[in-house]
Residue frames as qw, qx, qy, qz and C-alpha x, y, z in Angstrom:
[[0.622, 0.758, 0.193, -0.041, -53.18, -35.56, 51.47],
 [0.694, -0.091, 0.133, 0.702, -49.83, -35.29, 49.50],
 [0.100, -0.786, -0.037, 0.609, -48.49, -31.89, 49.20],
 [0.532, 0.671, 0.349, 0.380, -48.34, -29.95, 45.90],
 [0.258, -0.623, 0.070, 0.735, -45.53, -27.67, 45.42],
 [0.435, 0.837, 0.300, 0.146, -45.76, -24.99, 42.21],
 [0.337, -0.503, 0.173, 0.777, -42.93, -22.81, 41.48],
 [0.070, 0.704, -0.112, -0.698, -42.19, -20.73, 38.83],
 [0.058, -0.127, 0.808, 0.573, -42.03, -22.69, 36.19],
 [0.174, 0.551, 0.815, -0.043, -45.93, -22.82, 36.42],
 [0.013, -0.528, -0.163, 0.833, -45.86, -19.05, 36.37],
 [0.185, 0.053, -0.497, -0.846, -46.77, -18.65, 32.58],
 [0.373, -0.482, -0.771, -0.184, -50.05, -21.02, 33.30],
 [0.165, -0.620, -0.626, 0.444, -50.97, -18.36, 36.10],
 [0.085, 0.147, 0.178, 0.969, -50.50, -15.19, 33.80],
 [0.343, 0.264, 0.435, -0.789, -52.96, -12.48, 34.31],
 [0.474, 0.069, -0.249, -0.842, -54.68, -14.03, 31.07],
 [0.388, -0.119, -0.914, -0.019, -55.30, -17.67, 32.13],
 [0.228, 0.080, 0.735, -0.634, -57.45, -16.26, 34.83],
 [0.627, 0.175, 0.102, -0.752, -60.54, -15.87, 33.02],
 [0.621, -0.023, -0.782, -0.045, -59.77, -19.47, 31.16],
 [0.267, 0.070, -0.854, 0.441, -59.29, -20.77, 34.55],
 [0.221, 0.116, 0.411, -0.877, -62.27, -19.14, 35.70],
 [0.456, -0.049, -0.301, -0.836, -64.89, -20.15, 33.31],
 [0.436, -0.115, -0.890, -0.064, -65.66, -23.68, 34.79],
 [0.375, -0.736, -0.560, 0.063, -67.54, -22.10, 37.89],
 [0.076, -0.656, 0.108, -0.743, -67.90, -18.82, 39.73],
 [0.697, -0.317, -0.560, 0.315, -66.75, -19.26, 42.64],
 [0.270, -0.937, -0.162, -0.153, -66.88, -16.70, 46.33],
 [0.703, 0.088, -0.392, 0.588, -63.40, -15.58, 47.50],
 [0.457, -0.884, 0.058, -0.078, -63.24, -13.35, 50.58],
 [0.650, 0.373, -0.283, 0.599, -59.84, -11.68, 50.80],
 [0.587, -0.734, -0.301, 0.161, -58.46, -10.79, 53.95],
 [0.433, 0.709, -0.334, 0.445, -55.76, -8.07, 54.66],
 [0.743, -0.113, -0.427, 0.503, -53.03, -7.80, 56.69],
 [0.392, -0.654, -0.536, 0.362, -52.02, -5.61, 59.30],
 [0.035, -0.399, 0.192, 0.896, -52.19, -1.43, 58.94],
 [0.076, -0.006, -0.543, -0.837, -53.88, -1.92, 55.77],
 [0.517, 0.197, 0.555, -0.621, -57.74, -2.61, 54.43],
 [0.660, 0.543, 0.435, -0.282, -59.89, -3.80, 51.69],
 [0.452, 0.859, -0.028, -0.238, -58.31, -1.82, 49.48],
 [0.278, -0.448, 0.822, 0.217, -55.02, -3.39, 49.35],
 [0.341, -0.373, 0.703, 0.501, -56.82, -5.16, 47.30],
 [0.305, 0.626, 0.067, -0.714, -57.99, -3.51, 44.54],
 [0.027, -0.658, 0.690, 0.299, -56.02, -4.98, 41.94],
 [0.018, -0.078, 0.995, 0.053, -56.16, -8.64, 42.37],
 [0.341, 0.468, 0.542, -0.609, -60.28, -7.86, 43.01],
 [0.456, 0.682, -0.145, -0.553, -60.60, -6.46, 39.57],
 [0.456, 0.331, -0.740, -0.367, -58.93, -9.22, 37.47],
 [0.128, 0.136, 0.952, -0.241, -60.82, -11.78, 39.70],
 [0.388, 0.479, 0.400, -0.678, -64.01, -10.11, 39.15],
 [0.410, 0.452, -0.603, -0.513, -63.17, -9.58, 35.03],
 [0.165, 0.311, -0.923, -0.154, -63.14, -13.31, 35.47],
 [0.651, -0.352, -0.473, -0.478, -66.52, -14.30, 36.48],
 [0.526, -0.275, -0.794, 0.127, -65.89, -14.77, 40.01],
 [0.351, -0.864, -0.214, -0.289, -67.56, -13.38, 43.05],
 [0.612, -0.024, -0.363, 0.702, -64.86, -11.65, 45.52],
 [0.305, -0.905, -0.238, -0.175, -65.43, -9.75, 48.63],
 [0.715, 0.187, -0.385, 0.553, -63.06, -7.61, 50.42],
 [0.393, -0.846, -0.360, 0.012, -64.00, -6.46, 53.66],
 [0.029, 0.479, -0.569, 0.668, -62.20, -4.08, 56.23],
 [0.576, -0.412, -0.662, 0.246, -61.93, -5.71, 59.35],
 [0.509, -0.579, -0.541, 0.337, -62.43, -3.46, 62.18],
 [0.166, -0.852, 0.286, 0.406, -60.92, 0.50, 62.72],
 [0.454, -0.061, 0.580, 0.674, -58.91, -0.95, 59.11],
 [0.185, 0.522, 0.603, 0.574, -59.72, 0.66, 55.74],
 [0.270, -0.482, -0.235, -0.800, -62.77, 3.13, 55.59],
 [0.469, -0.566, -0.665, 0.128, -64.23, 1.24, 58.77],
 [0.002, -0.763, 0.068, -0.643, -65.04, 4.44, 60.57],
 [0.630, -0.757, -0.101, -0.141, -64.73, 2.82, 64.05],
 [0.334, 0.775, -0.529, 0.094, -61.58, 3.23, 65.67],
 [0.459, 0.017, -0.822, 0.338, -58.71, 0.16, 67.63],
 [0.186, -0.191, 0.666, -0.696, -60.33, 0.80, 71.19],
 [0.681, 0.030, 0.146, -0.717, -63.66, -0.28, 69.63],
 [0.918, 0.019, -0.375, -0.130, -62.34, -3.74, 68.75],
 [0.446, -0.686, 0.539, -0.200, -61.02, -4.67, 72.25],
 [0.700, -0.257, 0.667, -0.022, -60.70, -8.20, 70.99],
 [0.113, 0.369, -0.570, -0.725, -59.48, -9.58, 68.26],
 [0.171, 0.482, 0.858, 0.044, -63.16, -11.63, 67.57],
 [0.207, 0.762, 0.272, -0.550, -64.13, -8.04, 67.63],
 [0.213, 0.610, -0.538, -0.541, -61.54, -7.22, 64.64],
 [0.083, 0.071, 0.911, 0.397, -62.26, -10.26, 62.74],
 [0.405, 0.388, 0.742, -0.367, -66.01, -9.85, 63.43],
 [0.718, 0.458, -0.094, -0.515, -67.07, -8.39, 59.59],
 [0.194, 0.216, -0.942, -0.170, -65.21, -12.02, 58.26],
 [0.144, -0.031, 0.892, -0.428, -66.96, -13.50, 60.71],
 [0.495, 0.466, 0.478, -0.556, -70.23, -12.38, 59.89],
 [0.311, 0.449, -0.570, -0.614, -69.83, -13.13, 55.99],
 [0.287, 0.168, -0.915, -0.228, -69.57, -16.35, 56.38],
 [0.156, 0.290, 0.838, -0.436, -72.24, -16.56, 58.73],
 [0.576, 0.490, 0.195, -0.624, -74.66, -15.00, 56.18],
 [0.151, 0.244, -0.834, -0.472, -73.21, -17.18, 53.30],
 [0.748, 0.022, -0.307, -0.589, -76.53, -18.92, 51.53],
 [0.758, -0.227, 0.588, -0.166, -77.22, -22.44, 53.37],
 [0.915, 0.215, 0.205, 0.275, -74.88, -24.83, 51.06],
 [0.614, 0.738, -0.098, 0.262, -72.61, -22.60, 50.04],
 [0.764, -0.322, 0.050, 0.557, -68.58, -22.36, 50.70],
 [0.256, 0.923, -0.257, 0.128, -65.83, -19.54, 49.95],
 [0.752, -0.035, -0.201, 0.627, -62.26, -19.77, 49.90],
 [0.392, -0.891, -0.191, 0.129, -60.65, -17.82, 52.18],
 [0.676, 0.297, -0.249, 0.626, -57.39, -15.96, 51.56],
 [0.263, -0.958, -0.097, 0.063, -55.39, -14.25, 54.33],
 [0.474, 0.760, -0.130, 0.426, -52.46, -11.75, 54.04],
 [0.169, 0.453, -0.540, 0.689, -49.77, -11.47, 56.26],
 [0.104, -0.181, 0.751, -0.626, -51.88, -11.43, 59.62],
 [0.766, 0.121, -0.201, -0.598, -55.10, -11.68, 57.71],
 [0.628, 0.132, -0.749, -0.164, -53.87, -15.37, 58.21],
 [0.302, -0.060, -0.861, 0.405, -54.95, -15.52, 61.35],
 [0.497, 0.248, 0.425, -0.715, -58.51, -14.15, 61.47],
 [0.653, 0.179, -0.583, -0.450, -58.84, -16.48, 58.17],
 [0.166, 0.182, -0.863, 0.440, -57.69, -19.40, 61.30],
 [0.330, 0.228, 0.587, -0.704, -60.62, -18.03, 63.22],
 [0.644, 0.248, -0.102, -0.716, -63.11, -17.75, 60.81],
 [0.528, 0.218, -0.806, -0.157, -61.83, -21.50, 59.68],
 [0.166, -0.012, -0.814, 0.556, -62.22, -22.62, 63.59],
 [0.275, 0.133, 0.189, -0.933, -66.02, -21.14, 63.38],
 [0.798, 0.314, 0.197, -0.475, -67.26, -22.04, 60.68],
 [0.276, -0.284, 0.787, 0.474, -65.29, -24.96, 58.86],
 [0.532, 0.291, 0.790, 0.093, -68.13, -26.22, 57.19],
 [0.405, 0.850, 0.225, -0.251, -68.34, -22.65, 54.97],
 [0.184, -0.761, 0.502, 0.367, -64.74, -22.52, 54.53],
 [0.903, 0.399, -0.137, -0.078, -64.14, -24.47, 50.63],
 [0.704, 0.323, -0.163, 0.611, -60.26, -23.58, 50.86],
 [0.246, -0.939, -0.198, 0.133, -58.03, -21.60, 53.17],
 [0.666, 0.304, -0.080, 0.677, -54.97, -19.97, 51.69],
 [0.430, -0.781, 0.049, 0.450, -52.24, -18.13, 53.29],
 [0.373, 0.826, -0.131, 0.402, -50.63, -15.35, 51.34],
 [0.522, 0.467, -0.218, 0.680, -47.62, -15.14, 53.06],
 [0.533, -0.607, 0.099, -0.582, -49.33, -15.03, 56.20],
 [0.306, -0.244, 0.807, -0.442, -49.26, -16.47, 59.91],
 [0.687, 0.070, -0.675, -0.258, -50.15, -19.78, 59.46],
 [0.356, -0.537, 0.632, -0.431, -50.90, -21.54, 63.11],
 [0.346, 0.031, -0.927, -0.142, -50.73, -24.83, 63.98],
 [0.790, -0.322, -0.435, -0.287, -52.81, -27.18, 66.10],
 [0.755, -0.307, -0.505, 0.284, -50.49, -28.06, 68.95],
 [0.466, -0.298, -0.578, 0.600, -49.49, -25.42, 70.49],
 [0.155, 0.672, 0.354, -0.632, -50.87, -21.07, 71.51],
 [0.381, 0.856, 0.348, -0.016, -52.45, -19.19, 69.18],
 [0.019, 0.970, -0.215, -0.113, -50.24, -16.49, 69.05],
 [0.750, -0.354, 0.372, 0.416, -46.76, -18.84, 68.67],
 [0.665, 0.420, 0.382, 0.485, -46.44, -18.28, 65.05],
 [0.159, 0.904, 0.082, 0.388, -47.04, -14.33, 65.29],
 [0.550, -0.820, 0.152, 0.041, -44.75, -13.71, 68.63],
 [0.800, -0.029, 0.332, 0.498, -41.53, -15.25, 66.69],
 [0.416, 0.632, 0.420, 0.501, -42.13, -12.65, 64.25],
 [0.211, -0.952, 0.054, -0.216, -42.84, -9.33, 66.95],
 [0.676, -0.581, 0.082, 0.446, -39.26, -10.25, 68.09],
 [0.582, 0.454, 0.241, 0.630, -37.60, -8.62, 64.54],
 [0.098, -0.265, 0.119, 0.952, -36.21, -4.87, 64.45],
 [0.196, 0.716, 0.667, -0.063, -39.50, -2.63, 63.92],
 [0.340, 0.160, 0.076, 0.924, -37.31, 0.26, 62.83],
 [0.046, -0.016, 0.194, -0.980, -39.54, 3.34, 62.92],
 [0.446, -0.502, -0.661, -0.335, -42.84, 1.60, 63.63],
 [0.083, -0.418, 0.465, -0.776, -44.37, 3.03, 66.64],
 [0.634, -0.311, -0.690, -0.159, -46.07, 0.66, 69.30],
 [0.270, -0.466, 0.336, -0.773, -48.17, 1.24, 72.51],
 [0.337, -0.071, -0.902, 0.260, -48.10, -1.48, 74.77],
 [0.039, -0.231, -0.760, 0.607, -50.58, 0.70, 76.98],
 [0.473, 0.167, -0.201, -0.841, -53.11, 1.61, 74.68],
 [0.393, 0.075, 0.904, -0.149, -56.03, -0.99, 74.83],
 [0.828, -0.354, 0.354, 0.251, -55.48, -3.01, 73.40],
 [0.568, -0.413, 0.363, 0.613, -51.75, -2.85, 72.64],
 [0.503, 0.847, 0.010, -0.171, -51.04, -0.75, 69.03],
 [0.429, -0.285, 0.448, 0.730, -48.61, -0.66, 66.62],
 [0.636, 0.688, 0.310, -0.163, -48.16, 1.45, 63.35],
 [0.886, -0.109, 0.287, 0.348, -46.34, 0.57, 60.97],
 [0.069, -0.765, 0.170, 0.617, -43.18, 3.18, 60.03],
 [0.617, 0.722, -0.077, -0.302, -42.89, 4.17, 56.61],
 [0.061, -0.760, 0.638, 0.107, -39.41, 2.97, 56.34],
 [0.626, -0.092, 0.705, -0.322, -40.76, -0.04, 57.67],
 [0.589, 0.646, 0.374, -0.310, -43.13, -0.41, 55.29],
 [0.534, 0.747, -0.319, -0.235, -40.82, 0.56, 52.11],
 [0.145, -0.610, 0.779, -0.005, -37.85, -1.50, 53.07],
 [0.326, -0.050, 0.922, -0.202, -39.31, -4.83, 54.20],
 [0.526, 0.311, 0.786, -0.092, -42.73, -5.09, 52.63],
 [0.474, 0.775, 0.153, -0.389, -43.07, -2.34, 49.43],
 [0.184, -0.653, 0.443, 0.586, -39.58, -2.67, 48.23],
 [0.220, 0.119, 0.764, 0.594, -40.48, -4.61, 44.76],
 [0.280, 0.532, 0.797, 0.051, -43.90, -2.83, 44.48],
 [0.282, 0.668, 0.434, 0.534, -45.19, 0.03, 42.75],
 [0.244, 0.206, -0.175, 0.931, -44.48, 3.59, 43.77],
 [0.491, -0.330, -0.357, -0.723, -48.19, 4.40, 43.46],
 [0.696, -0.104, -0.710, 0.032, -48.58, 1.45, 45.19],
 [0.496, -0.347, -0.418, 0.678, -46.77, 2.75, 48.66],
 [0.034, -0.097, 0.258, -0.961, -47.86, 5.95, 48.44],
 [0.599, -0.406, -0.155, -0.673, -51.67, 5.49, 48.46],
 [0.722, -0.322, -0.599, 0.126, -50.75, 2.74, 51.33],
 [0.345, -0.214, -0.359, 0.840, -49.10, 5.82, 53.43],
 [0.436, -0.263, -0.273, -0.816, -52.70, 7.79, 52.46],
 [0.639, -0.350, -0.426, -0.537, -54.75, 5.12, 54.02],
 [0.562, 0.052, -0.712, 0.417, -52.77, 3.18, 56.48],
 [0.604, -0.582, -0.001, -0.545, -54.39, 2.97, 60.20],
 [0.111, -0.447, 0.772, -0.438, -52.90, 2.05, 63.64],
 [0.835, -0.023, -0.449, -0.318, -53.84, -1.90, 64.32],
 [0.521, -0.414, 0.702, -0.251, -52.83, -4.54, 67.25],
 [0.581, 0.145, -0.757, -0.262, -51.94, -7.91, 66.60],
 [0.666, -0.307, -0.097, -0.673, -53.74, -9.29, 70.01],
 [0.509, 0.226, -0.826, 0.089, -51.31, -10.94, 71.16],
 [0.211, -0.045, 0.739, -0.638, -52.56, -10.96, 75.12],
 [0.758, 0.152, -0.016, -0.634, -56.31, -11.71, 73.72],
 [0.820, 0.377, -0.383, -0.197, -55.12, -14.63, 71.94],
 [0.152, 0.249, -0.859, 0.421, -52.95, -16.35, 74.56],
 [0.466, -0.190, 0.697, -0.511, -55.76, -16.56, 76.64],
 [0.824, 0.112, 0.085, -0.549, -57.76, -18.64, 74.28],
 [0.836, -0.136, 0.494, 0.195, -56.97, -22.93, 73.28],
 [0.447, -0.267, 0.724, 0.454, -55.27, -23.95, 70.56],
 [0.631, 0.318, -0.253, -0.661, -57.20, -24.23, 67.15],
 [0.845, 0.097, 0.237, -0.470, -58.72, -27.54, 66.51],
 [0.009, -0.350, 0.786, 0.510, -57.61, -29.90, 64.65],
 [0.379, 0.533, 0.745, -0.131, -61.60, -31.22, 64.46],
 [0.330, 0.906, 0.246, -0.101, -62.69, -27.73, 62.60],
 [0.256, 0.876, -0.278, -0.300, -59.87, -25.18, 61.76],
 [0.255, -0.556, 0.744, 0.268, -57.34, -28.18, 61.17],
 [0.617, 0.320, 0.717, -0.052, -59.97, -30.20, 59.26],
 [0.531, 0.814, 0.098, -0.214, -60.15, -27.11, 56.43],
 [0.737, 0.535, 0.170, 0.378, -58.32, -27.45, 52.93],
 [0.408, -0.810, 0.106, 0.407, -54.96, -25.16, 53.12],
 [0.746, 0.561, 0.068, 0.353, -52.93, -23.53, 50.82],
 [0.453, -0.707, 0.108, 0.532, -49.93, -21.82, 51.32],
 [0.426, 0.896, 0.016, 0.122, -48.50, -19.02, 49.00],
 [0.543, -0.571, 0.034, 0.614, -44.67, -18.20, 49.48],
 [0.249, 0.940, -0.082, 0.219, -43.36, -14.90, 48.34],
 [0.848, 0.139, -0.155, 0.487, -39.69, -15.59, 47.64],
 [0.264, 0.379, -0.183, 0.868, -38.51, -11.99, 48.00],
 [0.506, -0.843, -0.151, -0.104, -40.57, -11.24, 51.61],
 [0.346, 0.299, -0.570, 0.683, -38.04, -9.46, 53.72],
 [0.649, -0.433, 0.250, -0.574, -41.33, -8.88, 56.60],
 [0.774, -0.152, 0.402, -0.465, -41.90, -12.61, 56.46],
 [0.018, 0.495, -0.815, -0.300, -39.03, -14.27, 55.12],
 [0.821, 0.078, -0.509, -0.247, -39.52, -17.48, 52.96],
 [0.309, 0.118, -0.904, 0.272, -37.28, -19.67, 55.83],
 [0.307, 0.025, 0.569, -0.763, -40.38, -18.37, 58.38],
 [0.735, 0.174, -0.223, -0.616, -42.87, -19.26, 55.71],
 [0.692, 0.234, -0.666, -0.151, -41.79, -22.77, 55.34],
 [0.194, 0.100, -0.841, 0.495, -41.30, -23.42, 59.00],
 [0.561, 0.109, 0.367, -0.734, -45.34, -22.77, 59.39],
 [0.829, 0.155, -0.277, -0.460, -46.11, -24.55, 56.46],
 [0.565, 0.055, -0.823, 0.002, -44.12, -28.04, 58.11],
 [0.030, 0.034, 0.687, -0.725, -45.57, -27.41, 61.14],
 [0.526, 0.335, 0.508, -0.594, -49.48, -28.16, 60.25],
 [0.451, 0.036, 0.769, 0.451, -50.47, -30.28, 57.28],
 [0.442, 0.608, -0.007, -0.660, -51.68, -28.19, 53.91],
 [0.712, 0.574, 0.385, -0.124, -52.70, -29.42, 50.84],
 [0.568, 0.649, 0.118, 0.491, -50.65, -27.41, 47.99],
 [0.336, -0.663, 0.074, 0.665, -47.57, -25.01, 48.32],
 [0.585, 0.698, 0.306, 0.277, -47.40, -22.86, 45.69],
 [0.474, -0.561, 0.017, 0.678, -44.43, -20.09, 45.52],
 [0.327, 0.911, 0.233, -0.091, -43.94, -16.77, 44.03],
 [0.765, 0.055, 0.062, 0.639, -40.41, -16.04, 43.03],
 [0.251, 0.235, 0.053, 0.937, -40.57, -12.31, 42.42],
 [0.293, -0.740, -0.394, -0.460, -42.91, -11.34, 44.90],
 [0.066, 0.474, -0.497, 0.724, -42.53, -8.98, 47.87],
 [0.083, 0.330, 0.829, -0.444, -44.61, -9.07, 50.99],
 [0.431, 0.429, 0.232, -0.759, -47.29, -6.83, 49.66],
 [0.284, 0.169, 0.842, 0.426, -47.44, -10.17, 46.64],
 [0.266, 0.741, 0.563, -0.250, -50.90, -8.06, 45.88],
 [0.325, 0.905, 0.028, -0.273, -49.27, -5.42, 44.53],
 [0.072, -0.597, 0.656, 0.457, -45.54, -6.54, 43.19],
 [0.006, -0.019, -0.874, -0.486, -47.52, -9.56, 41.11],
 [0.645, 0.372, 0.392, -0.540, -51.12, -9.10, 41.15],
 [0.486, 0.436, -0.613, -0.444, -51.38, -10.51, 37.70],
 [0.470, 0.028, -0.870, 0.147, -49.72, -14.17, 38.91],
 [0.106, -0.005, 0.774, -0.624, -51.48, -13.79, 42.20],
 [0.632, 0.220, 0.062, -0.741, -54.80, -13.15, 40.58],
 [0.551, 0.388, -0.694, -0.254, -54.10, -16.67, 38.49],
 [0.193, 0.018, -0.925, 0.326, -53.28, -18.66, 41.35],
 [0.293, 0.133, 0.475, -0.819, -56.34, -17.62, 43.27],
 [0.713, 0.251, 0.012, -0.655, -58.26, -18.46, 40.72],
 [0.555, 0.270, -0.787, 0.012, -56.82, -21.45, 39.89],
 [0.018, 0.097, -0.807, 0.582, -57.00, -22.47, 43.74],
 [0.613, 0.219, 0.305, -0.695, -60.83, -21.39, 43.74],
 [0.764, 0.270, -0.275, -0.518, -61.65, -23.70, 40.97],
 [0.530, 0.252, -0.808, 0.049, -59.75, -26.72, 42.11],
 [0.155, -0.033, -0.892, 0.424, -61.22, -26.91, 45.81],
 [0.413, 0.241, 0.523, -0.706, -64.54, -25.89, 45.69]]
């Protein structure tokens, strides 16, 4: 399929009011996925002007994330931490599809869930997330990334399985630095110690290219990531074939909160064009 890039110049046609236009032609399920440290609530925001807009949008916590009262030891694997995705889509009504969006690592339990169940999956978009391919481990895309300078993040290699949480510095510098004060502080309120699974995920194959490589892909870039630079973004997205790039010019990594507005647009725009 040929590839559709969007840039900014599209940005006024994603404003927060074009969602509800954009929205009225069907109602349509989106299941947002965060990224790591964070939960559900991350995204509050984009939820609410998706919702305003007639569509249906769930946003779990995965595992020991968010409110989930259980804590990282109880998801030894990371099927365990994906398992409330998992089980969405496995109750989804017989015919029906959701697009799937993951965030940052959220793009890689959106992967799984895509490798499960392709046939529920309408669209998967990556926010600025780990994108894997097809040819080679699981974990290749995310293990480039754990080589970077974790300044004052703090990570236990012997805690099972392995932990990291991410340091505030971290966390202002690299992924809050265009978003809302408010914003970072209720993320240093909620924020919870997480693993990115990397030994779990080595041991299993490749992802498909029958099921998770068969589903519809989008790919968000967020020009101003300093977690997950745009050159890293673009070197997943030629490495496995997607459908539509679309790019955010003034968005940080946390794109939820430095443009919810335009992010809430696209999303809905995305939901109404593949399902």
């Amino acid at each position: 399929m040929p590839r559709r890039v969007l840039s900014s110049a599209r940005r006024a046609h994603m404003s927060s009011s074009s969602v509800p236009a954009a929205a009225v032609a069907t109602s349509t399920r989106l299941i947002l996925v965060h990224g790591t440290g964070h939960g559900g609530w991350c995204w509050y925001k984009v939820a609410t002007l998706l919702r305003a807009a007639g569509h249906r949008v769930d946003a779990p916590d995965l595992v020991a994330c968010g409110t989930d009262a259980r804590r990282l030891r109880d998801a030894p694997t990371f099927e365990d931490y994906t398992r409330p995705l998992l089980d969405a889509l496995r109750d989804l009504p017989d015919g029906e599809r959701a697009v799937l969006v993951g965030h940052s690592f959220g793009g890689m339990s959106v992967a799984l869930a895509a490798e499960e169940f392709p046939d529920k999956v309408a669209a998967a978009v990556f926010l600025t997330a780990f994108m894997p391919d097809c040819d080679g481990p699981r974990t290749r895309v995310i293990e480039k990334v754990l080589a970077s300078d974790w300044m004052d993040s703090v990570i236990d290699e012997e805690h099972a399985p392995p932990s990291v949480f991410l340091g505030p510095e971290l966390v202002r510098q690299k992924l809050y630095q265009l978003s809302p004060e408010e914003d970072y502080t209720l993320c240093q309120s909620l924020a919870r110690v997480s693993s990115y699974y990397v030994a779990d995920q080595q041991q299993r194959p490749p992802f498909s290219a029958a099921r998770y490589g068969a589903v519809t892909k989008v790919y968000v870039v967020a020009k101003q990531d300093l977690a997950m630079v745009e050159e890293y973004q673009r070197q997943m997205i030629a490495g496995i074939p997607v459908a539509e790039v679309r790019e955010m010019a003034d968005a940080d990594h946390m794109v939820m909160f430095s443009a919810p507005e335009e992010l809430a647009g696209h999303l809905a725009d995305i939901a109404n064009t593949y399902t």
